[in-house]
C-alpha positions as CSV (number, residue, x, y, z in Angstrom):
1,X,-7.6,40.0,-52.2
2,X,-4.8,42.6,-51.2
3,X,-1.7,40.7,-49.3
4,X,-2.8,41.6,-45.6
5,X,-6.7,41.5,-46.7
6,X,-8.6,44.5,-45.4
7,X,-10.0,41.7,-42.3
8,X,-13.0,45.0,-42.1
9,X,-14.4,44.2,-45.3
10,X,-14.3,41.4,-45.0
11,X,-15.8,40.8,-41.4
12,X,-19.0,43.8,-42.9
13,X,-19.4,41.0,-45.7
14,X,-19.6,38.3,-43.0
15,X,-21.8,40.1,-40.9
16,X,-24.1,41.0,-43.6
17,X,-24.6,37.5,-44.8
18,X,-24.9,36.6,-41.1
19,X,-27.2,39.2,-39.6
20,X,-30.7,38.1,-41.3
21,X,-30.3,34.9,-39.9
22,X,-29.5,36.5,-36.4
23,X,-32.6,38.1,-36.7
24,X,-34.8,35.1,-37.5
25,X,-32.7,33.4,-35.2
26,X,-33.4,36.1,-32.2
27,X,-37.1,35.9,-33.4
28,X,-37.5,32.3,-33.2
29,X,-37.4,33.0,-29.2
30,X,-40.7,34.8,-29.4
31,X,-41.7,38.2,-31.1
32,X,-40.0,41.6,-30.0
33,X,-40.0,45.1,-31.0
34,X,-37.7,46.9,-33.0
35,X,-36.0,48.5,-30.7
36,X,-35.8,45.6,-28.3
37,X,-33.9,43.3,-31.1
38,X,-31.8,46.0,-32.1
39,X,-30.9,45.5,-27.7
40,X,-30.4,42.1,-28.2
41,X,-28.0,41.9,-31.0
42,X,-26.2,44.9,-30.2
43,X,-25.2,42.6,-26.9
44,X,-23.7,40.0,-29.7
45,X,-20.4,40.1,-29.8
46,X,-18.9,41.3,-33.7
47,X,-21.8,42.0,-34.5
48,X,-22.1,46.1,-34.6
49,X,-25.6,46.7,-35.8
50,X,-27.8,49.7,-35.8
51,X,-31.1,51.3,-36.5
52,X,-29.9,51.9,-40.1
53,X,-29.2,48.6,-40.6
54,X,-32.0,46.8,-38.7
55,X,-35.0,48.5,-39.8
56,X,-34.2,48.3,-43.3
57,X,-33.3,44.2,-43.1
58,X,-36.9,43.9,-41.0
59,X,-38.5,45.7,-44.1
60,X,-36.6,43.0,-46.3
61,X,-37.5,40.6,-44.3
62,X,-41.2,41.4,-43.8
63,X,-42.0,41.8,-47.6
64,X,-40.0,38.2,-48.4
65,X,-42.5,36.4,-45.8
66,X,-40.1,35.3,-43.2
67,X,-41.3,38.1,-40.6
68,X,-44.8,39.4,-40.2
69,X,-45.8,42.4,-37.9
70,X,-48.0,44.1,-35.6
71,X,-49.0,46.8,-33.8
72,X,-49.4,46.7,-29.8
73,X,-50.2,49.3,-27.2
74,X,-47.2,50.4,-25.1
75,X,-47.4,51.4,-21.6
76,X,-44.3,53.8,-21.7
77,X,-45.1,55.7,-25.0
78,X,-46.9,55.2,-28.6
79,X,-48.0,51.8,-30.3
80,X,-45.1,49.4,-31.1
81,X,-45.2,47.5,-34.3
82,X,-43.5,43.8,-32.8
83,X,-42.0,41.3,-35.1
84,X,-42.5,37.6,-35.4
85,X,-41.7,34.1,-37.0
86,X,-43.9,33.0,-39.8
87,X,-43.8,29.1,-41.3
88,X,-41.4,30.2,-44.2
89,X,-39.1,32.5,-41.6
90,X,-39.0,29.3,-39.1
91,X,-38.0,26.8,-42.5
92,X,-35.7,29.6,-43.4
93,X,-33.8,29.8,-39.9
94,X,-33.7,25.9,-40.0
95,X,-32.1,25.7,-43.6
96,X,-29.8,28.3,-42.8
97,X,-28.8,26.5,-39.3
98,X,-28.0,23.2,-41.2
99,X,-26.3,25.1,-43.9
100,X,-24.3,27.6,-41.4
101,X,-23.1,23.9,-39.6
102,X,-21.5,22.4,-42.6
103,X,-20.0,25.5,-44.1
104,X,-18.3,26.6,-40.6
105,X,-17.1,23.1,-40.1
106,X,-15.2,23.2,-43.0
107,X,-13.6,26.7,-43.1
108,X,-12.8,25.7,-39.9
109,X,-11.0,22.6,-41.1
110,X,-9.7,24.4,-44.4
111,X,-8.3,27.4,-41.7
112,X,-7.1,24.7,-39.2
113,X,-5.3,22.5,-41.4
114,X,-4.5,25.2,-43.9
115,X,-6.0,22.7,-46.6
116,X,-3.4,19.9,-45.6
117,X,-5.1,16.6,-45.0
């Protein structure tokens, strides 16, 4: 790490670690379309996502088992393919919740303190 930091690459690796979670996380409300969750985290604040990076991740996603798909009739256009929760993406999001709890607790005690106890 450069003195300074470059706080952009470092925030893109955050976010990237981050976003599949967010995902799951947005998912876990009920199943959406793509373009609807690309809405709904683009409202997030830091998180900067776009179609480039969201379709991809739902691919991911999809062939690891945490997201399965389908296709539903739209009234305003052509079929929508929505996405969903499965068993393994619903254990995943809770893992990662009880993980994400512990580790920000203490970077936030580390960046608090600065490591003084």
């Amino acid at each position: 790490m450069e003195p300074g930091g470059d706080s952009n690459r470092t925030l893109t690796q955050l976010r990237r670690g981050a976003l599949p979670h967010c995902v799951l996380a947005v998912l876990a409300d009920g199943e959406r379309y793509g373009f609807e969750l690309i809405g709904v985290l683009a409202e997030a604040r830091g998180l900067a996502i776009s179609e480039g990076t969201i379709y991809p991740l739902l691919s991911r996603l999809r062939r690891e088992g945490l997201v399965e798909t389908s296709w539903q009739e739209s009234d305003s256009g052509p079929p929508r393919r929505y996405y969903r929760l499965t068993a393994d993406g619903e254990r995943a999001l809770a893992n990662f919740r009880e993980d994400w709890q512990g580790y920000r607790d203490t970077v936030d005690e580390l960046l608090g303190t600065g490591g003084r106890r």
